[in-house]
Structure formats: structure tokens, C-alpha cells
ZALOLUM-156367 format. One record per residue (C-alpha): residue number from 0; residue in three letters; x negated, y, z negated. Coordinates in nm, 4 decimals, padded with zeros to 6 digits, always signed. Each point is the difference from the previous one (the first is absolute). Layout:
! residues N
   num   residu         px         py         pz
   NUM      ALA          X          Y          Z
...
! end
This chain:
! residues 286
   num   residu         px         py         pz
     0      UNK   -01.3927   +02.0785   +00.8169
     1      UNK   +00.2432   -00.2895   +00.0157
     2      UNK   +00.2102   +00.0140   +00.3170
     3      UNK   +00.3987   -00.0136   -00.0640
     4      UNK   +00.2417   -00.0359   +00.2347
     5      UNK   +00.3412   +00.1828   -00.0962
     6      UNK   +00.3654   +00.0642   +00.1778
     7      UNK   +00.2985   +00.1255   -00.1394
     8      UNK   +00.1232   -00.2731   -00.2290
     9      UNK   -00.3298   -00.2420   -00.0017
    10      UNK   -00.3970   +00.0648   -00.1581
    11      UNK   -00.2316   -00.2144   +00.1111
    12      UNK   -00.3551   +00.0097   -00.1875
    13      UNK   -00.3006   -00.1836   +00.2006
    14      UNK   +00.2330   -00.2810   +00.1673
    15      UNK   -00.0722   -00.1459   -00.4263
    16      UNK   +00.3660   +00.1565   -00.2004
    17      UNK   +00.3086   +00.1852   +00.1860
    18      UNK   +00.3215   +00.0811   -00.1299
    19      UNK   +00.2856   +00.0629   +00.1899
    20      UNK   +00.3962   +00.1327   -00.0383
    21      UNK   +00.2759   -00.1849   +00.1077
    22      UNK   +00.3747   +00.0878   +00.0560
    23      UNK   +00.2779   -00.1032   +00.2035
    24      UNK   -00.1697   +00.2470   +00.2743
    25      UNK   -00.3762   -00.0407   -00.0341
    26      UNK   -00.0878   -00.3900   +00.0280
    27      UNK   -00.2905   -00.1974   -00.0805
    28      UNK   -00.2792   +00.0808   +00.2891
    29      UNK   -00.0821   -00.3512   +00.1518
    30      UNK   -00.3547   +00.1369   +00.1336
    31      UNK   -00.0510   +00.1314   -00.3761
    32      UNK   +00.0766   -00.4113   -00.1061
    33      UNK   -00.2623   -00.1601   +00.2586
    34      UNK   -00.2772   +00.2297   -00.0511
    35      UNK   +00.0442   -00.0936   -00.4049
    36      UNK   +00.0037   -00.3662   +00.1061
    37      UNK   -00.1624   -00.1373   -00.3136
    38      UNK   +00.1757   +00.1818   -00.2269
    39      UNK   +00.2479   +00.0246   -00.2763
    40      UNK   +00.3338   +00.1913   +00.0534
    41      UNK   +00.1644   +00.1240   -00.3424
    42      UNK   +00.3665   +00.1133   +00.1079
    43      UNK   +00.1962   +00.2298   -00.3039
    44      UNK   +00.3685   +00.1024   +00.0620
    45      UNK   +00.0664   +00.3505   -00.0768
    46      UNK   +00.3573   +00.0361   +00.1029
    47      UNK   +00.2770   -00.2321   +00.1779
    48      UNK   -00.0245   -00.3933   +00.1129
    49      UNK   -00.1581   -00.1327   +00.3134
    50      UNK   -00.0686   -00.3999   +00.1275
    51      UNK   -00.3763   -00.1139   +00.0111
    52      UNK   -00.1043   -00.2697   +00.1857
    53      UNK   -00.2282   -00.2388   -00.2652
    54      UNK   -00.1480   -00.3415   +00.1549
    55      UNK   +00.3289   -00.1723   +00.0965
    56      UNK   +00.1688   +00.2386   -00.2420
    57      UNK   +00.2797   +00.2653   +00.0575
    58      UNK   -00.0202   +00.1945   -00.3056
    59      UNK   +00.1977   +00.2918   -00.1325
    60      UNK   -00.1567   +00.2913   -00.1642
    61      UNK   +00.0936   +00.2890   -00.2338
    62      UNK   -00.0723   +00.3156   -00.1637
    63      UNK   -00.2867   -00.1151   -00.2817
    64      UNK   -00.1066   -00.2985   +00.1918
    65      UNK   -00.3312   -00.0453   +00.1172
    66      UNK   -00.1521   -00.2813   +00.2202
    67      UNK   -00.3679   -00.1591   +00.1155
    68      UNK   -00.1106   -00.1130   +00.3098
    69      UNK   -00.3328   -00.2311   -00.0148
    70      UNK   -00.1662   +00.0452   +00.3238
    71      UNK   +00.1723   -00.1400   +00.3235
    72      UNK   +00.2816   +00.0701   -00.1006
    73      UNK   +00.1536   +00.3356   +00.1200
    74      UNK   +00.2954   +00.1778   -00.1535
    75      UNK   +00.3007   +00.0509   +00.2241
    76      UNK   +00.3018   +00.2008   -00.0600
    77      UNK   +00.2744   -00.0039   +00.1028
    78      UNK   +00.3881   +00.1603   -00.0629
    79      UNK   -00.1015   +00.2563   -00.1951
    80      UNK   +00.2948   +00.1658   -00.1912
    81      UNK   +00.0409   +00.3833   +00.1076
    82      UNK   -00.2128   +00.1202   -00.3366
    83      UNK   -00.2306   -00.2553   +00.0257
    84      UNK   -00.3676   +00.1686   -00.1200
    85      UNK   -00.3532   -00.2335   -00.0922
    86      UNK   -00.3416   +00.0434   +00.0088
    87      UNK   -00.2096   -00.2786   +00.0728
    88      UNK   -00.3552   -00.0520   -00.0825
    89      UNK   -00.2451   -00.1968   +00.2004
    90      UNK   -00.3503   -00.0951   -00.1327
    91      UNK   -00.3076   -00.1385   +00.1966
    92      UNK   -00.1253   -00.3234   -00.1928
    93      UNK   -00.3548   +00.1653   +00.0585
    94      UNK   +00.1372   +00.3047   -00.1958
    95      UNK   +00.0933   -00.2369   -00.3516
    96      UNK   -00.3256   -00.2343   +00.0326
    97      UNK   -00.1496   +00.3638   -00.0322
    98      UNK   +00.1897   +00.1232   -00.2785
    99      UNK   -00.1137   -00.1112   -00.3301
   100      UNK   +00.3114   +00.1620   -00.2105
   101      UNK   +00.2417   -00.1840   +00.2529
   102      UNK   -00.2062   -00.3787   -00.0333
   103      UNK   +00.1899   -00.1222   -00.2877
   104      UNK   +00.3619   +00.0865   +00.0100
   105      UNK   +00.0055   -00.0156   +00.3892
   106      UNK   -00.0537   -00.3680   -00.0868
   107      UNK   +00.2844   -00.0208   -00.2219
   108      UNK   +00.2527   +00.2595   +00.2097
   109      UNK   -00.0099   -00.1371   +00.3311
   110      UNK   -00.1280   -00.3501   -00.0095
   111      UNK   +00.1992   -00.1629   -00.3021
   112      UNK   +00.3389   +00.1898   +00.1046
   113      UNK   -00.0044   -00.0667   +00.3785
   114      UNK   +00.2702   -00.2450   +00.0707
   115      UNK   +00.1972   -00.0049   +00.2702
   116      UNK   +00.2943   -00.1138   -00.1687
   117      UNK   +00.0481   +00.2473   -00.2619
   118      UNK   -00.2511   +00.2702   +00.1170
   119      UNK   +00.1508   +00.3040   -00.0829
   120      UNK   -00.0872   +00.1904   -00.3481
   121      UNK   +00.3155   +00.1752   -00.1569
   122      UNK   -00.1789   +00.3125   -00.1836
   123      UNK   +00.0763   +00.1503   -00.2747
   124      UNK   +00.0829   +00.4117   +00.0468
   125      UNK   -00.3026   +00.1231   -00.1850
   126      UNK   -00.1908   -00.2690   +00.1590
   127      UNK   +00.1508   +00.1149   +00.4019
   128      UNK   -00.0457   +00.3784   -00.1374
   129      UNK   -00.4196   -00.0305   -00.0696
   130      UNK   -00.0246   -00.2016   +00.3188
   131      UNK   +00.1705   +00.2332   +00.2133
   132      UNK   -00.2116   +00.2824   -00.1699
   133      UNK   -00.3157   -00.2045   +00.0588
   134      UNK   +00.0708   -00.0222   +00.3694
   135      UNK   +00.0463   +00.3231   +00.0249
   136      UNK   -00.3275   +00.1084   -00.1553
   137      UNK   -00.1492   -00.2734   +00.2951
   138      UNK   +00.1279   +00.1939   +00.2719
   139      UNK   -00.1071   +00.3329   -00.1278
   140      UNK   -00.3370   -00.1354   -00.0571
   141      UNK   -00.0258   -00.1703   +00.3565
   142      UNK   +00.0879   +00.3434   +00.1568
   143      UNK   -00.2397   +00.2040   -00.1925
   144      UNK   -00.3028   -00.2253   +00.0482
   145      UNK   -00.2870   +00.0814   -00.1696
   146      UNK   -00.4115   -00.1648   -00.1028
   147      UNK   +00.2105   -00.2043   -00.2844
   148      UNK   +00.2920   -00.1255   +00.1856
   149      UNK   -00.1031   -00.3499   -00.0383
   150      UNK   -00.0220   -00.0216   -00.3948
   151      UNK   +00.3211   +00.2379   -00.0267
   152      UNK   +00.2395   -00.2571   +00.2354
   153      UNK   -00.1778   -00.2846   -00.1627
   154      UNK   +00.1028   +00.1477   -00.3289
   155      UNK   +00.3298   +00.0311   +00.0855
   156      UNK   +00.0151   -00.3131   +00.1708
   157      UNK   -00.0700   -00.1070   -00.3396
   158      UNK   +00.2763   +00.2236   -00.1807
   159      UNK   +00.2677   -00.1568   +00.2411
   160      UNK   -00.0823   -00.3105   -00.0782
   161      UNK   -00.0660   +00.0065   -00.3588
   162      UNK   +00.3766   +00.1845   +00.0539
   163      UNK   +00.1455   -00.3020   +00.1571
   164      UNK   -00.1272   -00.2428   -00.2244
   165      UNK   +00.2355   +00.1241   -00.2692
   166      UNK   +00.2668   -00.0772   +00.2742
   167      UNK   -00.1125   -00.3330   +00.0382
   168      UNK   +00.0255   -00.1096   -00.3820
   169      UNK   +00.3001   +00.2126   -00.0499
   170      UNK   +00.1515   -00.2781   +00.2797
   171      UNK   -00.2035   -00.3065   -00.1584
   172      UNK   +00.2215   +00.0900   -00.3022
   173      UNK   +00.3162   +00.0128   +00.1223
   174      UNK   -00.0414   -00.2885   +00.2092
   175      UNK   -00.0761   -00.2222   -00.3148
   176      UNK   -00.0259   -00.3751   +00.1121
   177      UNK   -00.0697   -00.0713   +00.3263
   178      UNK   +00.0019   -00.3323   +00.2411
   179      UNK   -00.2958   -00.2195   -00.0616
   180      UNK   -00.2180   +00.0610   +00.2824
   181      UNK   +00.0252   +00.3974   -00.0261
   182      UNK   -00.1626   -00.1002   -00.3382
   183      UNK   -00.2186   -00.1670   +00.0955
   184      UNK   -00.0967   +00.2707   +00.2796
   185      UNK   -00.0275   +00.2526   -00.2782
   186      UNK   -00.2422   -00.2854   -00.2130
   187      UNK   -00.2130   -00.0665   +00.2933
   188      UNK   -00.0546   +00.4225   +00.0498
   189      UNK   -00.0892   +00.0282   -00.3709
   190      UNK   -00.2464   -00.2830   -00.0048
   191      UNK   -00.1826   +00.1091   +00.3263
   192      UNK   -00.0545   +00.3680   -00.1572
   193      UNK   -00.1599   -00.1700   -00.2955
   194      UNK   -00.2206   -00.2452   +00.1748
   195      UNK   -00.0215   +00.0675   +00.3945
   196      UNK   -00.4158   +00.0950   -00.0569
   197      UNK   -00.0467   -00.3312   -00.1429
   198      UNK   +00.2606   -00.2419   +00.2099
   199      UNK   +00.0817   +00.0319   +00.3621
   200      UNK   +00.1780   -00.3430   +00.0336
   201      UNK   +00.3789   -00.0718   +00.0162
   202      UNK   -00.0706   -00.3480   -00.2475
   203      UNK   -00.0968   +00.2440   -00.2845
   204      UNK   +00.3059   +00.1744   -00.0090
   205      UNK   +00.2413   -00.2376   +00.0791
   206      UNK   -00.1240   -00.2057   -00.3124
   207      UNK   +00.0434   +00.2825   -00.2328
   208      UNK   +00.3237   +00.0384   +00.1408
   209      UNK   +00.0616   -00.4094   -00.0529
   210      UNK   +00.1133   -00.0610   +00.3134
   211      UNK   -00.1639   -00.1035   +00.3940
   212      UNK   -00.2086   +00.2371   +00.2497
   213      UNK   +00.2576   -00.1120   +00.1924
   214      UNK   +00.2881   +00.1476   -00.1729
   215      UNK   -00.1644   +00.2757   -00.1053
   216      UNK   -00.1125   +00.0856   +00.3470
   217      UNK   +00.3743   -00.0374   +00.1335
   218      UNK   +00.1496   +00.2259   -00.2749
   219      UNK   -00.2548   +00.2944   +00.0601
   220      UNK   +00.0219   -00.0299   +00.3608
   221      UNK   +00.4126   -00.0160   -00.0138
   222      UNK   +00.0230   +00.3247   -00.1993
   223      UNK   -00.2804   +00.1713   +00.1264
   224      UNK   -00.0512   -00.0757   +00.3174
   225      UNK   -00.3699   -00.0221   -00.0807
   226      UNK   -00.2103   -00.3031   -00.0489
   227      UNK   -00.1770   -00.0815   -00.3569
   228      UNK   -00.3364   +00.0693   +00.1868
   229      UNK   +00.0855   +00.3844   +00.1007
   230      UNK   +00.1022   +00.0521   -00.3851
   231      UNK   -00.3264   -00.0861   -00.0917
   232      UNK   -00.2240   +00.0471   +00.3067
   233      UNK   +00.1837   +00.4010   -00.0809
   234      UNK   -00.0605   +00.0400   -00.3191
   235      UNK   -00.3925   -00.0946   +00.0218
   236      UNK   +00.0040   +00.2762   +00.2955
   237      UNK   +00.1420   +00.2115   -00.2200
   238      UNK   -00.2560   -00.0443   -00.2674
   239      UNK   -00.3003   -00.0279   +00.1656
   240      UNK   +00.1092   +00.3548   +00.2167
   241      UNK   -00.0183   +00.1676   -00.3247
   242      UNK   -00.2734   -00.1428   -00.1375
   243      UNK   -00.1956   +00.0935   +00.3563
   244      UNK   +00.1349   +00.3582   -00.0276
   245      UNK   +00.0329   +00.1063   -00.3763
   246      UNK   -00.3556   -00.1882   -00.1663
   247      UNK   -00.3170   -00.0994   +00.1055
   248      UNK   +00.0417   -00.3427   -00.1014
   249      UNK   -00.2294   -00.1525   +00.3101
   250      UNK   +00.1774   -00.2067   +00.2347
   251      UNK   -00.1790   -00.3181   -00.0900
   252      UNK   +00.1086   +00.0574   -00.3851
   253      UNK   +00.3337   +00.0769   +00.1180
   254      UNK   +00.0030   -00.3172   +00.2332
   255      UNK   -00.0549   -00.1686   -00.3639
   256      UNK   +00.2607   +00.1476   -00.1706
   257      UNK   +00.2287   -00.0695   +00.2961
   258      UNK   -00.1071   -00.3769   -00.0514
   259      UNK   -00.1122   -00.0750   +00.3439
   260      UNK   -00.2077   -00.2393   +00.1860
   261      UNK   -00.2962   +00.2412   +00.0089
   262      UNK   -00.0290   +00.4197   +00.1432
   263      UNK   +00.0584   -00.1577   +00.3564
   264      UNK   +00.3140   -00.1955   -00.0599
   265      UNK   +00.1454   +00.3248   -00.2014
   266      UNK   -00.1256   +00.2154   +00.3275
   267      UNK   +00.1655   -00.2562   +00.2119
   268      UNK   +00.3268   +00.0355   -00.1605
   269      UNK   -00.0470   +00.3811   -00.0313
   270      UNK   -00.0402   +00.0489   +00.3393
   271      UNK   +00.2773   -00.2516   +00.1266
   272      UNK   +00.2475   +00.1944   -00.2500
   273      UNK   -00.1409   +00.3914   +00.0763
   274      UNK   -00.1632   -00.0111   +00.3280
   275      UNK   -00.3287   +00.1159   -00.1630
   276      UNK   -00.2714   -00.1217   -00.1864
   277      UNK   +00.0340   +00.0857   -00.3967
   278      UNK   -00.3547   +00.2054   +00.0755
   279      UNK   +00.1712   +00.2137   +00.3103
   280      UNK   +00.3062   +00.0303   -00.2614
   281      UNK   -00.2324   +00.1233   -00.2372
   282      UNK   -00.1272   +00.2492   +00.1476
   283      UNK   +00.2573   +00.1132   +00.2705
   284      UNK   +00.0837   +00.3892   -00.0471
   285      UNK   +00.3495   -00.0431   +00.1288
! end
């Protein structure tokens, strides 16, 4: 059985999903942070305002806000107001390369909206209500472990974020236009999610978009703090972990679909991004 490590306000499930409560009493645990080093923090305000620390940012938060931290960057609070409640959500990248629900809108809710200028997603209530509700069901599921944990938290892994997506284009809406290069940010995301398996080059994409890899590269790097490469080097990850895990698509033939070199450039790349050959991946119990 999976092992889970649980105190009083935080459930930890195989050092791959925790979630944790947070009030003007019961902070953040910094150990809980480093061991989830490469791993994305989800941060929902239940009750009261508090100051997070984003990048360079100081940024206020309230009741129905909800914030993500990309990995590297950890969440710090501080001046909580006395009614200040959250619950915060961190996620192992291992634990979404192995989720096949999760694949597609984890692409779309964290990468596209992760910008440390305007970061924070104003919910709407029913939106905040099924979230809270989903956490919830996370930490009941990571204290009662059982042979099916994994596809249950996966699942509703999946259910929180298909959840917060409605967020997200509830806030596209409202925002209506929006400065050039945010555009343009959004633009680039949409094209690489259509062809990332075929095109792994910055040119490609900045001609679509009609302008330089040179501009292109500075506006995704200036509102994401990420380079062009880790958009795309991420998504192929992404794709070829589920394709390892959820077919039996061989690795050469997915090596081909993934447009590489040949299998050893693909298990090159694999391995630089994973730390394991796609064929250990493959096959790894854990």
C-alpha cells in the first residue's frame, strides 16, 4: 500500500500530491515546500486576505482567489488577517506526466495563465465552492489510502483542474483586450498544443505569429519567466509520458510521432528531462 504521510492540517500521499490548511495560526511548512521541490503549488483563499510573495511581486490576496506557483518558486505568506483560512495544493511534476486525465488541461491551467504580473485567478463562487469540495475529497482520500489511491487522486487531480479551467475563461472574458505581447503569449500556447509533436523550434512559431524568435522569445520569457524551449521541451514530456504509460505504442514509433532525430535522440532527451530512460519509465511500478 501507498505510504502517506499525514499531521493535523497537511496529507501527504507518496512525496507525489499533499494538501495542506492554512490560517493566520497554522503556516505553510517550509520542509513540506523543499521536499516538493519540483512541484506545482495551487493556493485557494477560503476566508480573509493575506500578502504572497510572487517573483519580485508583493501581491494581495482574497477570499475566492486562487494562485500558481511553477516550480522554484515557493509561496510565502505573510500578514495574514485574523480570519485568514486556505488550502494549498502541491503536485509532484512526476505525479501529472503520470496522469492521463490531468495531460491536457494542466497544459492550459498552469502554463498559459502563469504570469507574474497578473497571476492571480479571481473565481467565480460556484467555481471556489467545487474546488474547495474537490480538495477536500483529496485529503480524505490521502488519509484513507488504499490499492487505488493513485487513479482516485489522479482523478481528482483531474476534477480540480477541469474545475479551474472554468475560472480561467470566466477571467479571459472579463479581461477582454489585452496588451499585445500577453496576446501573443496566449497565440504562441495555442499553436504549440496544436503542433509541438511535429515542431520543436522557436522559428516555426514565431513566423506564425509574424514576428522574430527574438521577440517572441523575450515576450514568453518576460511573462513567464520560462524560456520558449521549456514550453515546448514540456509539453513533448508531457506527451510522450502518456504515451509510455497509457498505450503500447513502442518507443521507436513513439520517437516518430514525437518527430525526432531517431529512438536515441528521443531517449536522450527523455532521460535529460525525467532522469530515466523512456524503457525504465515504462515499466517502473512506482
Amino acid at each position: 500500500m501507498a505510504s502517506t504521510n499525514s499531521t493535523s492540517n497537511t496529507k501527504t500521499w507518496q512525496d507525489k500530491i499533499a494538501c495542506q490548511t492554512v490560517s493566520s495560526t497554522i503556516r505553510l511548512q517550509n520542509s513540506q515546500m523543499k521536499t516538493f521541490v519540483n512541484s506545482y503549488v495551487y493556493l485557494l483563499i477560503e476566508k480573509g486576505t493575506t500578502l504572497v510573495q510572487y517573483g519580485k511581486n508583493t501581491i494581495k490576496l482574497e477570499s475566492g482567489d486562487l494562485i500558481i506557483f511553477p516550480p522554484h518558486i515557493y509561496p510565502s505568506i505573510g500578514l495574514p488577517s485574523t480570519d485568514f483560512e486556505a488550502k494549498c495544493l502541491i503536485v509532484n511534476s512526476s505525479f501529472v506526466y503520470d496522469c492521463p486525465i490531468a495531460r491536457n488541461v494542466f497544459q492550459a491551467a498552469t502554463f498559459s495563465m502563469i504570469n507574474e504580473n497578473d497571476p492571480v485567478i479571481k473565481l467565480p463562487e460556484h467555481t471556489h465552492a467545487n474546488l474547495q469540495k474537490t480538495l477536500d475529497m483529496i485529503m480524505d482520500h490521502i488519509s484513507n489510502s488504499h490499492p487505488f489511491s493513485l487513479e482516485s487522486l489522479q482523478s481528482l487531480y483531474g476534477l480540480f483542474l477541469s474545475d479551474l479551467m472554468s475560472g480561467i475563461e470566466d477571467k479571459k472574458e472579463k479581461a477582454g483586450t489585452c496588451p499585445r505581447s500577453y496576446q501573443i503569449f496566449i497565440d504562441f500556447n495555442q499553436l504549440l498544443r496544436v503542433h509541438f509533436r511535429e515542431h520543436h523550434d522557436i522559428t516555426y512559431y514565431a513566423e506564425k505569429l509574424n514576428i522574430s524568435p527574438r521577440y517572441l522569445a523575450m515576450v514568453v520569457k518576460q511573462i513567464s519567466n520560462f524560456t520558449v524551449s521549456t514550453f515546448i521541451n514540456r509539453q513533448l514530456l508531457l506527451e510522450a509520458c502518456w504515451l509510455l504509460k497509457a498505450t503500447d505504442i513502442s518507443i521507436h514509433q513513439i520517437s516518430e510521432d514525437l518527430h525526432f532525430a531517431d529512438q536515441a535522440s528521443f531517449s536522450k532527451f527523455f532521460k535529460r528531462m525525467n532522469g530515466v530512460t523512456p524503457l525504465h519509465y515504462r515499466y517502473d511500478a512506482e
